[in-house]
C-alpha positions in Angstrom: -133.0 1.7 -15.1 -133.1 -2.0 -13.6 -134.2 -3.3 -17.2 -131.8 -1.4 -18.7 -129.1 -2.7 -16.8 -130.5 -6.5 -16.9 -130.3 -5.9 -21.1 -126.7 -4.3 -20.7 -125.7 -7.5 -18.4 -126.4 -10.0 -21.1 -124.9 -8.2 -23.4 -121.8 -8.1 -21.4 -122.4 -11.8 -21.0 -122.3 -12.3 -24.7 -119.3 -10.1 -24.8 -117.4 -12.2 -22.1 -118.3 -15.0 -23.9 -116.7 -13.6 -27.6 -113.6 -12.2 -25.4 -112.8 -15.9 -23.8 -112.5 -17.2 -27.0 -109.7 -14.5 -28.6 -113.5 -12.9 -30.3 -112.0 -9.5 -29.6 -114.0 -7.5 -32.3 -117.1 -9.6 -31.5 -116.9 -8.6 -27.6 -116.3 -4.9 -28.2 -118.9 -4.8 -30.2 -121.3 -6.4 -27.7 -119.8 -4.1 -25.2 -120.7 -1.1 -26.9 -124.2 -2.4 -27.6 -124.7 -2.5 -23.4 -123.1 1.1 -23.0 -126.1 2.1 -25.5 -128.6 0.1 -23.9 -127.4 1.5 -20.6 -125.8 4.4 -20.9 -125.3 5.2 -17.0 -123.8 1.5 -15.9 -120.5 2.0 -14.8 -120.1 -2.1 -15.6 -121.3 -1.4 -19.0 -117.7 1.2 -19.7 -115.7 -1.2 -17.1 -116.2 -3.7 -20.1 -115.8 -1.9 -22.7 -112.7 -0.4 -21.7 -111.3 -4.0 -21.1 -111.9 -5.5 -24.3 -110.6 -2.3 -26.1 -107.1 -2.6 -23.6 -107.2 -6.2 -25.0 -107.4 -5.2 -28.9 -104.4 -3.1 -28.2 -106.8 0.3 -28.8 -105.3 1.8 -25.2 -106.5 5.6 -25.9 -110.0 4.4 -26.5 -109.9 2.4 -23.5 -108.8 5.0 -21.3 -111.9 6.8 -22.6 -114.6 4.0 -21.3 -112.5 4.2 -17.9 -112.6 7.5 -17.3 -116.4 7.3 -18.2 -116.9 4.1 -15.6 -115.8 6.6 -13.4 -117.0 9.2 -13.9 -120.7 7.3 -12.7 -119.2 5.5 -10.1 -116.0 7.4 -8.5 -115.0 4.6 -6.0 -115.6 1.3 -8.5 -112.4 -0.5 -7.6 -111.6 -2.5 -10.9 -112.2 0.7 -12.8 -109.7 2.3 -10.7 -107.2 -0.4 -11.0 -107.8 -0.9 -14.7 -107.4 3.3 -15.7 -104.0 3.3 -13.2 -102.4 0.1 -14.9 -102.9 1.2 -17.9 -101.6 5.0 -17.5 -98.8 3.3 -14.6 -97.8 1.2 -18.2 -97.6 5.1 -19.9 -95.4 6.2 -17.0 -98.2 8.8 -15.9 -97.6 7.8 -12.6 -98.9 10.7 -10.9 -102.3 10.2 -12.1 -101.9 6.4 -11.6 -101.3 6.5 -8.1 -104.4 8.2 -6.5 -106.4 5.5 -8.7 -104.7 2.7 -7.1 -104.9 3.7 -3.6 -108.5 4.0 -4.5 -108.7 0.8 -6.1 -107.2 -0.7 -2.8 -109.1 1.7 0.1 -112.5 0.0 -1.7 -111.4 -3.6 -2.4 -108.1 -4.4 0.7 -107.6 -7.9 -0.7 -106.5 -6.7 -4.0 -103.2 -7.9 -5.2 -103.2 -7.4 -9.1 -103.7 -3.5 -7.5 -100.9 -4.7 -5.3 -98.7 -5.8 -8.5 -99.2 -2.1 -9.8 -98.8 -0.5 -7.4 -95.1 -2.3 -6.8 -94.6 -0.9 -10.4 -95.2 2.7 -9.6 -92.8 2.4 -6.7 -90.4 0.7 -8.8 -90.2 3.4 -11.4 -89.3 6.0 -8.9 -86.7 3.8 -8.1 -88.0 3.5 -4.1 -87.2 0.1 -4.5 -88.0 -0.8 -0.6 -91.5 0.1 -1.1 -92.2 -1.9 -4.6 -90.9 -5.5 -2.5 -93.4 -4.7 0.5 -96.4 -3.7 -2.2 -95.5 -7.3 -3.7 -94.8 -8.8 -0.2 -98.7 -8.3 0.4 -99.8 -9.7 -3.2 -98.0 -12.7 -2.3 -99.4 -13.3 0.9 -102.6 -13.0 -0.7 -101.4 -15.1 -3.4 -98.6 -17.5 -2.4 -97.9 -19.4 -5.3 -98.2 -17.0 -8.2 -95.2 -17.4 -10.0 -95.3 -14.2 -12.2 -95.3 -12.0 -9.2 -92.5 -14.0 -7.7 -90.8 -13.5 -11.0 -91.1 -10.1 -10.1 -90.6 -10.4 -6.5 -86.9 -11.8 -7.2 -86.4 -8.6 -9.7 -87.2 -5.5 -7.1 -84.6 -8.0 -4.8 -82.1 -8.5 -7.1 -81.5 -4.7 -7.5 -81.6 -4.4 -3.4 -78.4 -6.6 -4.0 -80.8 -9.1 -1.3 -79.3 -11.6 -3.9 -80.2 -14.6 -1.3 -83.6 -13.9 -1.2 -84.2 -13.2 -5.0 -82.7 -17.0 -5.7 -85.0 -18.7 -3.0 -87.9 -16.5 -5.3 -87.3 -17.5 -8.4 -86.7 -21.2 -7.4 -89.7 -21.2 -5.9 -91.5 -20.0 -9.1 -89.5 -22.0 -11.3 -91.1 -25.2 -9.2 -94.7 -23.5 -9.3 -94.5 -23.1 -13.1 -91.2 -25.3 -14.5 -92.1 -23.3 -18.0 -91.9 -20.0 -17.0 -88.6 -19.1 -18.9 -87.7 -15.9 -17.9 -87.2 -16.9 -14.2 -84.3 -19.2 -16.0 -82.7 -16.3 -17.4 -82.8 -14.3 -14.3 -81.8 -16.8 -12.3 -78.9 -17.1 -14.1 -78.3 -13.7 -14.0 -78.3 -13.8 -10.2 -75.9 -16.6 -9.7 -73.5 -14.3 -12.1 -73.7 -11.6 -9.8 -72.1 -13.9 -7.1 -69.5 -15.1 -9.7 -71.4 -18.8 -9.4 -70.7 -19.4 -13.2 -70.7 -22.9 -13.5 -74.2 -22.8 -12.2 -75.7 -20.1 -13.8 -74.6 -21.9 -17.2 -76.3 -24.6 -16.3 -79.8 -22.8 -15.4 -79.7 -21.0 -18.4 -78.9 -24.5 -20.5 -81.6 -25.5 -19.2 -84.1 -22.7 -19.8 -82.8 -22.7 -23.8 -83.5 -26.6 -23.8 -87.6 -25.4 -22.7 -87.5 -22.9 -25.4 -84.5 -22.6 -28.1 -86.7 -19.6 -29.9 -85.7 -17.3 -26.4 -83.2 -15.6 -28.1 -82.9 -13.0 -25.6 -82.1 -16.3 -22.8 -79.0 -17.4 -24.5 -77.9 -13.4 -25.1 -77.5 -13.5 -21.3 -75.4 -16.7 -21.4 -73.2 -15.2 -23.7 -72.6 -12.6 -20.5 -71.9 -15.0 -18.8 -69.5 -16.6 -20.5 -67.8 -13.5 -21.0 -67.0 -13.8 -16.8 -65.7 -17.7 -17.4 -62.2 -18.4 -17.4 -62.4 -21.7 -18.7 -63.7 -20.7 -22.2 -61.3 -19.2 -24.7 -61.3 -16.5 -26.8 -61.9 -18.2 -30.0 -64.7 -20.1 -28.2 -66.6 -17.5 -27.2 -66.0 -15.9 -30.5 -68.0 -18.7 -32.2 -70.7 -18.4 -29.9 -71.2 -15.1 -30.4 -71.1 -15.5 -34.0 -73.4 -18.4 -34.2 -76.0 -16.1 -31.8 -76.1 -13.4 -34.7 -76.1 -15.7 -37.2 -79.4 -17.3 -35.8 -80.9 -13.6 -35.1 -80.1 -12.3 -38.4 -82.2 -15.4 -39.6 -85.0 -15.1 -37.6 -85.6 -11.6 -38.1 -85.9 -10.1 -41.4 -84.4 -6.7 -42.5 -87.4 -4.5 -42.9 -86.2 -0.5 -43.9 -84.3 -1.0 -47.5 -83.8 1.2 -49.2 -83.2 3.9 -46.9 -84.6 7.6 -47.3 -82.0 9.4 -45.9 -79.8 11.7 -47.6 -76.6 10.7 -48.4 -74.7 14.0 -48.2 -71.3 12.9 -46.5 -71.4 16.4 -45.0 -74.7 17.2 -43.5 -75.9 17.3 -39.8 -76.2 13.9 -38.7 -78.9 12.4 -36.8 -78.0 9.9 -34.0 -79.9 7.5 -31.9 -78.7 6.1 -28.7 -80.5 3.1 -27.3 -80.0 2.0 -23.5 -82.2 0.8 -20.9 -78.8 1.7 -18.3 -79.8 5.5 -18.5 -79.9 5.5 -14.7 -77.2 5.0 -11.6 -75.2 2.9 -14.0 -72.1 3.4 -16.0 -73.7 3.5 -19.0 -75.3 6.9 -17.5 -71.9 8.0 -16.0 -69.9 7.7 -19.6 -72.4 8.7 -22.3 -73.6 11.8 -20.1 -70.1 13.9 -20.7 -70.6 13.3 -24.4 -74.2 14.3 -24.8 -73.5 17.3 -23.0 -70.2 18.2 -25.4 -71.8 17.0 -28.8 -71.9 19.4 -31.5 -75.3 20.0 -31.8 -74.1 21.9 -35.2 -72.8 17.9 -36.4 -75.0 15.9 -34.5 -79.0 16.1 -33.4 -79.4 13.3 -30.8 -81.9 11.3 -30.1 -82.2 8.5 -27.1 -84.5 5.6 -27.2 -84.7 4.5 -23.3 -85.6 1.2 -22.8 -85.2 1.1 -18.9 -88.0 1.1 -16.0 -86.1 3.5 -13.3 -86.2 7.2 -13.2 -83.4 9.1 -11.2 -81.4 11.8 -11.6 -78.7 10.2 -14.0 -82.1 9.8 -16.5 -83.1 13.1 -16.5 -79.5 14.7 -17.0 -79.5 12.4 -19.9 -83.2 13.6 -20.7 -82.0 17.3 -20.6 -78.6 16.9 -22.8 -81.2 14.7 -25.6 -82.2 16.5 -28.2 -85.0 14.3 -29.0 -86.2 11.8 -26.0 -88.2 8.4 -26.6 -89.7 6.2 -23.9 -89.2 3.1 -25.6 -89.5 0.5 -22.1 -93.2 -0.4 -23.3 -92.4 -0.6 -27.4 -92.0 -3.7 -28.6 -88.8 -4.8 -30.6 -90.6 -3.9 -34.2 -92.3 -0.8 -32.8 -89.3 0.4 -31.7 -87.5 0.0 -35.2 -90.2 1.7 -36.7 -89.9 5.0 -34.3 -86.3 4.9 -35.1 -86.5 4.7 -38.7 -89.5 6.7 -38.7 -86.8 9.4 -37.3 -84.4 9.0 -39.9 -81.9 7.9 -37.7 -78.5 7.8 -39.6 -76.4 6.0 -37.1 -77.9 4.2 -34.2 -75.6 3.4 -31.1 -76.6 -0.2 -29.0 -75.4 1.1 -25.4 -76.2 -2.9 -24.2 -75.3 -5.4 -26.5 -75.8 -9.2 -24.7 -75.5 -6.8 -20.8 -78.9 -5.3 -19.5 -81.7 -4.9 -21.2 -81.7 -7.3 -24.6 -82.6 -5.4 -27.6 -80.4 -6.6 -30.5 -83.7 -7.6 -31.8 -83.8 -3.7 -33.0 -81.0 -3.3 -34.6 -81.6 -7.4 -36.8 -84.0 -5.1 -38.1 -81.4 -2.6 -39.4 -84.1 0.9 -38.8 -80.9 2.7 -39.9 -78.2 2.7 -42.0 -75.1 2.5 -40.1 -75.3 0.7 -36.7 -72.5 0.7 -33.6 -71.8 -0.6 -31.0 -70.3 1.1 -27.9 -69.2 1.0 -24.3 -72.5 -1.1 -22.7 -70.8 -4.5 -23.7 -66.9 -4.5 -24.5 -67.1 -7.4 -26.8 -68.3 -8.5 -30.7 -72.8 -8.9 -30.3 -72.2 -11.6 -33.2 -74.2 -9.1 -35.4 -73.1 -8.8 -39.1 -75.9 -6.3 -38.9 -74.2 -4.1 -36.1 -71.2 -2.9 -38.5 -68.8 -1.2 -36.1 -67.6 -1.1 -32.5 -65.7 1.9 -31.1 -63.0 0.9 -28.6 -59.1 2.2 -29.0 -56.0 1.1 -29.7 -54.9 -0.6 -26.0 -58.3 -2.0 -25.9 -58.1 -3.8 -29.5 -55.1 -3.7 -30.6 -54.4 -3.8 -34.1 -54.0 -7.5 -34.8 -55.0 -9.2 -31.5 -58.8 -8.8 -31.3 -60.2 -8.2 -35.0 -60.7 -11.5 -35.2 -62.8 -12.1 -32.3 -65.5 -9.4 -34.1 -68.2 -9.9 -36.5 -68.2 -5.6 -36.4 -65.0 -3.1 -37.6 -63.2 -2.2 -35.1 -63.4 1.5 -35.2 -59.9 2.8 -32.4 -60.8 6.2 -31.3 -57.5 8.2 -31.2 -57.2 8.8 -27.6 -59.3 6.5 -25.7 -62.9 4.7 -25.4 -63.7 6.0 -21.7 -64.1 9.7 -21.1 -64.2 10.3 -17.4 -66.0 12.2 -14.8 -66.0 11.2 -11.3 -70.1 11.2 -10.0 -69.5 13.0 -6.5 -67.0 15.6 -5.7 -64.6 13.3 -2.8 -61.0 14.9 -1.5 -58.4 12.1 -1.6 -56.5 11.2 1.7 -52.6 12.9 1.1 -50.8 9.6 2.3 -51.8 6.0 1.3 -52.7 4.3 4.3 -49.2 2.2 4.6 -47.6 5.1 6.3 -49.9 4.7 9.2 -50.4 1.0 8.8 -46.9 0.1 8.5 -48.0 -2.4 5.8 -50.1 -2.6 2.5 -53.3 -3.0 1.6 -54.8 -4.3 -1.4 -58.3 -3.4 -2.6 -60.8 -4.9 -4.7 -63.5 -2.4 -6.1 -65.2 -5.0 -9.1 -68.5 -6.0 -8.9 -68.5 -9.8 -7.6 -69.1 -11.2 -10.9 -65.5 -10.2 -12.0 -64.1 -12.2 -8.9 -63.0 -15.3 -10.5 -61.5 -18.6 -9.3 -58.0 -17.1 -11.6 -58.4 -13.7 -9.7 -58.6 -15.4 -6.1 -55.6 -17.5 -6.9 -53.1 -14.6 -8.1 -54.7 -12.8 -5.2 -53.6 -15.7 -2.7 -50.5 -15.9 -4.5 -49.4 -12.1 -3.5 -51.0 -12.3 -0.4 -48.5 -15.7 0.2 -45.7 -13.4 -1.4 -46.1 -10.4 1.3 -47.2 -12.0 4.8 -47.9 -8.9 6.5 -50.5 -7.2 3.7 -53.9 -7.5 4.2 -56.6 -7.0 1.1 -60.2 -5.1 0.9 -63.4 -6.0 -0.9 -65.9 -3.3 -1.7 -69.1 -4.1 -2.4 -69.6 -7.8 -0.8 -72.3 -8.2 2.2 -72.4 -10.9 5.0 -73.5 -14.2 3.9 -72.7 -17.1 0.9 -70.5 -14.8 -1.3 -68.7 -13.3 1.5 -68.1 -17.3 3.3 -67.1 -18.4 0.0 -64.7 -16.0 -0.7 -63.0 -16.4 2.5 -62.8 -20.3 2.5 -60.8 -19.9 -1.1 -58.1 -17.9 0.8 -58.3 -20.0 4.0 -57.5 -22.7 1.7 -54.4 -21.7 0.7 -53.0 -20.8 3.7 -54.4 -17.0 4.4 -56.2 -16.0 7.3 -59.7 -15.1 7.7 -58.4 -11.9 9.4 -56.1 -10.6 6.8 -59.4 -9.9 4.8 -62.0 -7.0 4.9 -65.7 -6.8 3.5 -67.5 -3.8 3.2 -71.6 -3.8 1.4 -72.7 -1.7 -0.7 -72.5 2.6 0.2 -73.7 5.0 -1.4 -71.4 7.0 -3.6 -69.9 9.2 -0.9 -68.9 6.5 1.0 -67.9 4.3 -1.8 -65.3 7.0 -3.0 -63.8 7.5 0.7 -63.4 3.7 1.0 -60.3 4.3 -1.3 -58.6 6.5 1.6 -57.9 2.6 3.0 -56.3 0.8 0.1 -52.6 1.2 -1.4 -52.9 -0.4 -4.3 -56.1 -2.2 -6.1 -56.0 -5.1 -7.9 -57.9 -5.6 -11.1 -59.6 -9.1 -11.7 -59.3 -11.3 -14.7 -60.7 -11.9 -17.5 -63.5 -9.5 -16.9 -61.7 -6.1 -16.5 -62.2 -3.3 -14.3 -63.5 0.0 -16.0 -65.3 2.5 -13.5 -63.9 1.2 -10.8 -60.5 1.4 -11.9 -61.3 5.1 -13.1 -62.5 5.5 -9.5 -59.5 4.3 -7.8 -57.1 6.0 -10.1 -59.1 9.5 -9.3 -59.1 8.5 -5.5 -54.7 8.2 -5.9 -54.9 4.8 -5.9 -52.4 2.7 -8.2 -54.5 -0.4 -9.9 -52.5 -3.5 -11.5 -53.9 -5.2 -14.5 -52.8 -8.6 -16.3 -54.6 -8.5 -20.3 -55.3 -11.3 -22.1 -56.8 -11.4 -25.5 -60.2 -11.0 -25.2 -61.5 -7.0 -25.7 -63.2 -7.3 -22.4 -59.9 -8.6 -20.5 -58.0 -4.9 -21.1 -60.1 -2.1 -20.4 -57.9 -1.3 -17.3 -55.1 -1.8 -19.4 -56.5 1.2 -21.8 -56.8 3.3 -18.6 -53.4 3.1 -17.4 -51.7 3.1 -20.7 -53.5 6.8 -21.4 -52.5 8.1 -18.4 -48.8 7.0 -19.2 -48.9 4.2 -16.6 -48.0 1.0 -18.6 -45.5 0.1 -16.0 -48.8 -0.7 -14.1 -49.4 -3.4 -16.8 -48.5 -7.3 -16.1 -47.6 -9.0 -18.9 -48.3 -12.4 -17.2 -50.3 -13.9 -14.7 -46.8 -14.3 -12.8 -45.8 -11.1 -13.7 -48.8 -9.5 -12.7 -48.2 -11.3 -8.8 -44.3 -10.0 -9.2 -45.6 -6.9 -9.7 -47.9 -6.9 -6.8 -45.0 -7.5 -4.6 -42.4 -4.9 -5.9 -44.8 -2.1 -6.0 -45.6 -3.1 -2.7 -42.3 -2.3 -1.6 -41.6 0.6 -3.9 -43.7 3.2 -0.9 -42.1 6.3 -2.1 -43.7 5.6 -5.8 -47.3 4.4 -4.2 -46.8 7.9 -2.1 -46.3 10.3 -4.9 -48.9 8.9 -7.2 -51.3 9.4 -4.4 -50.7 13.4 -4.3 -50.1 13.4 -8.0 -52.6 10.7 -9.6 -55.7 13.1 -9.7 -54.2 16.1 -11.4 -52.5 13.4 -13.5 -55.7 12.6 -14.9 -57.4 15.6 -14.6 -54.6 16.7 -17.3 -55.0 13.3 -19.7 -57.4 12.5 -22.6 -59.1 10.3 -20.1 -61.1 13.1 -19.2 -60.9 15.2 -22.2 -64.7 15.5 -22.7 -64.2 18.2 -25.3 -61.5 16.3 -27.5 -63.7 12.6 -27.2 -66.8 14.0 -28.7 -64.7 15.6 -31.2 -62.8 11.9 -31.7 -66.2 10.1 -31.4 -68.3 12.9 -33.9 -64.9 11.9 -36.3 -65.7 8.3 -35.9 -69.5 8.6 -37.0 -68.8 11.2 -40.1 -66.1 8.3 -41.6 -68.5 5.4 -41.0 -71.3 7.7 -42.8 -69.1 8.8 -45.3 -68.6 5.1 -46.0 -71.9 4.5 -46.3 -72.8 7.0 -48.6 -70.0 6.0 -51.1 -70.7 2.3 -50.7 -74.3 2.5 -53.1 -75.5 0.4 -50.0 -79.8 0.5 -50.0 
């Protein structure tokens, strides 16, 4: 046995050897040699299963895993090897007993540490992944790639702070590490710091101008800046698909699939937003009302969180794909492997980047819908649903590289996520004087918003205003010195954090009237405070993104709600404000008002958006297009 194992060990050594220098074949051959020599070395499979991980053959090195193993139970890289590898497969509940193991042998373990986060992670117990990667970085200060991870499990704890100071700190550890640029910038987004999170993601496309999927989150980002115009950002986006649709080559012509204009239709939906999200909360009513007669549907999911949002859209799929480990051309393969007819991008330049996909064109039509209410830049991407107050006719063509498709009735379909009674009286009868209320995430909350804000606030001396969503610390101080500068006290303004969705909903109870921010539009919040008798006001601009609150109200037969002007939208703040009997009865009548509207239709929008996909195929099979 001891010779045995002394032949296997040099063979391993040859094999270590081969596989330092990218000999991959060479190695796994070496490595199979030692298995043969020594049949019963657990070192001998732990080896072999490596190098076949590394040459990409992932069933095969389960297999030498499972046999490392299987002679030594408690081996703690074996362990750790078999439970990354099925953790990466999402077979978590195998993975973690394998971990644990991995760590009960070997304590000072923090690659097990690193998977282990990832396990927590996907079950979306966030808390737990930050404290798995707490201890891998005290074993490991300075490793940048876990900080890089580090900074993500914070930034979805909203401990925004804290995820900044970690990717700084990896940034200076590793000054190339790219994808810490682009969430950095991300961050500083989140707590509307646009001018800086430009500049970090300027910076990371000056390291690396190939990382596409860097400048697709400045073009969000720009999308939240009030100092760029329409037509500029137009010509960004444009010059971003431009550059895709270069680099990657279309790959599926001619297509296969049948062009009869009247068959069943197969269509793909690709999101990584399937979760908590609004992504989840709008595309869940149509899967579940889909004519399955019309439509078979199939959803590529590209995110890393399970909850219960992901498995109501599992369960309403016809066909489900877990897509977060493809890559960009294996995913196009699936998709046209599927015969996917029209493929929907849920994302677009928000989330999780995967335009890559679709520069690929794995089908023959290709829209774009809901994730990201602007053009992607895409010739490629041929259509984007939206509606007629959204885009209308003449105003925002031009700013699209896709057809506008208008649905009839509307672009949202609407259903509330928890089941909250509205108060019967808006909070001014008690108060004796309004309050405004701001719902939008804190990227929305721009330097234009906060001075209209100041401007009504100035206007009506005795109102007071509410911000939902907005802890203690920078955000919150920053916020308050932009009011205190122009003359309003610190105490005329409230701050609430994040709730969970009961409490989110009840916060409405204290607001009169909510005021939507500019030029990044409300859309689930202002479909929340609407359903919650709550009045919003909305000022549109030009860009498709600026008037999705105006599309609400306008549906619901509230244009009157509607600001023409920035200074119309602050006179408009201070008449409604003292137009109580009209804030009163929209508060009893506002939720039957919608309940009764196509806004929340479900039927009648997957009717108008099944419509929408049989003219765009009908197109395409009269066109002679490959």
């Amino acid at each position: 046995m001891a010779r045995a194992n002394d032949i296997a060990d040099a063979l391993i050594a040859e094999g270590n050897k081969a596989e330092s220098s990218g000999k991959l074949r060479e190695a796994c051959e070496q490595y199979r040699k030692a298995v043969a020599a020594a049949p019963d070395y657990a070192k001998a499979h732990l080896n072999l299963g490596i190098g076949l991980e590394a040459a990409g053959d992932i069933d095969a090195a389960i297999r030498s895993y499972e046999a490392a193993l299987a002679i030594d139970p408690g081996d703690a890289y074996a362990n750790y090897n078999l439970g990354k590898v099925l953790c990466g497969r999402r077979d978590l509940e195998r993975a973690e007993p394998l971990i644990r193991a991995a760590l009960g042998r070997k304590p000072e373990f923090p690659e097990a540490q690193v998977v282990l986060s990832n396990l927590y992670e996907s079950r979306g117990d966030l808390s737990a992944a930050a404290s798995a990667l707490e201890s891998a970085l005290k074993q490991r200060p300075d490793w940048a790639g876990v900080l890089f991870n580090y900074a993500a499990v914070l930034w979805k704890l909203r401990r925004l702070s804290e995820a900044e100071a970690a990717l700084r700190r990896a940034i200076a550890i590793d000054p190339g590490l790219v994808p810490a640029y682009g969430m950095l910038g991300n961050i500083l987004r989140g707590q509307a710091r646009i001018p800086e999170a430009l500049e970090v993601l300027g910076a990371a496309r000056k390291l690396d101008p190939g990382r596409l999927d860097i400048e697709s989150t400045e073009l969000f980002v720009l999308t939240c800046w009030d100092e760029i115009s329409s037509e500029a950002l137009f010509v960004r986006h444009k010059d971003f698909g431009a550059r895709l649709e270069q680099a990657i080559a279309l790959r599926f012509e001619p297509f296969g699939n049948s062009r009869d204009p009247g068959r069943r239709l197969r269509v793909g939906y690709v999101s990584g937003d399937f979760n908590f999200h609004p992504v989840a909360f709008f595309t869940i009513p149509l899967f579940e009302r889909h004519d399955r007669s019309a439509c078979e549907i199939f959803c590529y999911w590209t995110g890393n969180t399970v909850d219960d949002f992901t498995r109501q859209v599992q369960a309403h799929a016809d066909v489900w794909r877990d897509a977060a480990s493809m890559s960009d051309a294996g995913l196009a393969e699936t998709i046209n492997r599927d015969g996917i007819d029209i493929l929907v991008d849920l994302s677009g330049h928000s989330g999780f980047f995967r335009l890559a996909v679709f520069a690929q064109q794995p089908a023959p039509v290709q829209v774009t819908w809901l994730g990201y209410l602007s053009t992607t830049g895409m010739t490629r991407i041929q259509y984007r649903l939206c509606d007629r107050h959204t885009d209308p006719p003449g105003m925002t063509d031009r700013f699209h590289t896709e057809t506008l498709v208008r649905l009839p009735n509307s672009q949202w379909c609407y259903r509330p996520v928890v089941s909250i009674d509205c108060s019967e009286a808006p909070p001014l009868e008690r108060n004796g004087f309004i309050t405004f209320g701001s719902f939008s995430n804190v990227l929305k909350l721009s330097p234009t918003s906060r001075r209209l804000w100041t401007q009504i606030l100035t206007r009506l001396p005795d109102s007071r205003i509410v911000f939902a969503g907005m802890a203690q610390g920078p955000i919150r101080d920053g916020l308050i010195r932009d009011f205190e500068k122009e003359g309003i006290a610190a105490g005329r303004i409230a701050t609430f954090p994040r709730v969970g969705s009961a409490d989110y909903f009840r916060s409405f109870n204290d607001v009169d009237v909510a005021l939507d921010t500019t030029p990044y539009s409300g859309g689930t919040t202002t479909c929340d405070a609407l359903w919650m008798g709550v009045p919003v006001i909305t000022v549109p601009g030009t860009r498709s993104i600026s008037r999705s609150t105006a599309s609400i109200l306008a549906t619901l037969g509230l244009s009157d709600w509607i600001a023409e002007s920035p200074e119309d939208y602050v006179r408009l703040a201070v008449r409604c404000a003292e137009d109580r009997e009209t804030i009163a009865e929209l508060r009893r009548t506002l939720r039957g008002r919608m309940r009764a509207s196509q806004l929340m239709n479900e039927l009648q929008f997957a009717r108008d958006v099944e419509d929408a996909y049989r003219r765009m195929w009908r197109t395409w099979c009269g066109s002679g297009a490959k």
